[in-house]
C-alpha positions in Angstrom: -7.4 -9.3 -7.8 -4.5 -7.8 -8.6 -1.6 -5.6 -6.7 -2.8 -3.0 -9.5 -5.9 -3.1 -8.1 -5.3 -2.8 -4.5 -3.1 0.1 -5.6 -6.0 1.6 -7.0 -7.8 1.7 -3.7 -5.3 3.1 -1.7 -4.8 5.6 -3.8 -8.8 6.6 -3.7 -8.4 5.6 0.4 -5.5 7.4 1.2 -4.0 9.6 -1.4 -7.4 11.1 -2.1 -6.9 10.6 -5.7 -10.0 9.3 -8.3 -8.7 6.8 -10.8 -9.7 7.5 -14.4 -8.6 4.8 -16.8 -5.0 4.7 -16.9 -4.3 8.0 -14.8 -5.0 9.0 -10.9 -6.7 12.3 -10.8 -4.9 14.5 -8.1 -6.9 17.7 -7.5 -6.5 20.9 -8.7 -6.2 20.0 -12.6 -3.3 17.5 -12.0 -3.1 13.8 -12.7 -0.7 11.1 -13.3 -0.1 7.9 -15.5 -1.0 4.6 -13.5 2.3 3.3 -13.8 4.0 6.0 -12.0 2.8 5.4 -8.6 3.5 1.9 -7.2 3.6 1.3 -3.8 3.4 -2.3 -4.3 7.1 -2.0 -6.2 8.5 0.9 -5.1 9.9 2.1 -2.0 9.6 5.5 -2.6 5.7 5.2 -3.5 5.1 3.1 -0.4 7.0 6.0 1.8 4.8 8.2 0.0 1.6 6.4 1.1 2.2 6.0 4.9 3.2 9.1 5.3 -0.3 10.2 3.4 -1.5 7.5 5.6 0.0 9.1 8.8 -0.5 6.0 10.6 -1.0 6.6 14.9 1.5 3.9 15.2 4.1 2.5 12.8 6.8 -0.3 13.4 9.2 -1.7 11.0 11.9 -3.8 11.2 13.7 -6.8 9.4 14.8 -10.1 10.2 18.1 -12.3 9.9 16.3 -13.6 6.7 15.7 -10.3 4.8 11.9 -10.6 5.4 10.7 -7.0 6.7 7.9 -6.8 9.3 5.9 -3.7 9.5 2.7 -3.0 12.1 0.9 0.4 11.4 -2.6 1.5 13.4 -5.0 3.5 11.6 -8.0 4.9 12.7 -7.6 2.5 16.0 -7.2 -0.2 13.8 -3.9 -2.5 13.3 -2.8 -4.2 10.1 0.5 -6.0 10.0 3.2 -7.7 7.4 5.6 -9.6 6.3 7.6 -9.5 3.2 10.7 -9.7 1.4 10.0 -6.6 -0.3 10.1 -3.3 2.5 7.7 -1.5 -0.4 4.8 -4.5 -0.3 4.9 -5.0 3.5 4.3 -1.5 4.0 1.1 -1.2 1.4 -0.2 -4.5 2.9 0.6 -3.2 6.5 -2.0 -0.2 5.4 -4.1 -2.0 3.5 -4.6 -4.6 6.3 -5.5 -1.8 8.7 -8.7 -0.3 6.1 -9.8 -4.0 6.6 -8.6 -5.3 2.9 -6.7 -8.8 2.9 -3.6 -8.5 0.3 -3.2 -12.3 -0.7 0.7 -13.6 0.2 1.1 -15.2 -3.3 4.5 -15.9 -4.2 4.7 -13.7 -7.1 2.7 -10.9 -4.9 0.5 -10.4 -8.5 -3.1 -11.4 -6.5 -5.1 -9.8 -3.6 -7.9 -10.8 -2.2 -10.9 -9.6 0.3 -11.0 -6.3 -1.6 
C-alpha cells in the first residue's frame, strides 16, 4: 500500500475529512486537491496532523545520525518511530497509535497492515 494511501486514512481518522477521487472533502462546502496535503512529505502537513491528532503524550527528538524519533499516545494507545524524515516519523508515530503498521521501506513508497 502506498504512503498515498495511508495518507488517505489519516485524513478520514484524524482530519475528519472524506476523500473523493483526487480531492479531501473538508466540511462546510470546502475541499482540497490530494496533492496538497502530505504528511508523509511535508513538515508542515505532518504538524498539521498531530496537532489535529492532539496526541495525550508526544516526544520527539533526533539522534547523532539525523534519524528523528517520535512517541505519541492516542486514545491510551502508543505508536512510535524512526526516520530520517521528521515529517514520516511523525505520520507513522500516529498512524502506529490507530493500530496501522507503515512499512519502513527504503524509499518509504509502501505501508502495510492497513
Amino acid at each position: 500500500m502506498t504512503n498515498d494511501r495511508l495518507t488517505a486514512i489519516l485524513a478520514e481518522r484524524v482530519m475528519g475529512w472524506r476523500v473523493s477521487g483526487d480531492r479531501f472533502l473538508m466540511g462546510d462546502r470546502r475541499w482540497a486537491p490530494r496533492w496538497r496535503f502530505q504528511p508523509v512529505k511535508k513538515i508542515g502537513d505532518a504538524m498539521r496532523l498531530l496537532e489535529k491528532a492532539a496526541p495525550e503524550t508526544c516526544a520527539m527528538d533526533s539522534d547523532e545520525n539525523g534519524i528523528f524519533h517520535v512517541r505519541v499516545r492516542l486514545a491510551g494507545k502508543t505508536g512510535k518511530a524512526h526516520e530520517k524524515s521528521k515529517s514520516r516519523a511523525i505520520s507513522y508515530a500516529i498512524a502506529r497509535a490507530l493500530g496501522l503498521e507503515p512499512d519502513n521501506e527504503p524509499n518509504g513508497d509502501k505501508v502495510d497492515g492497513i
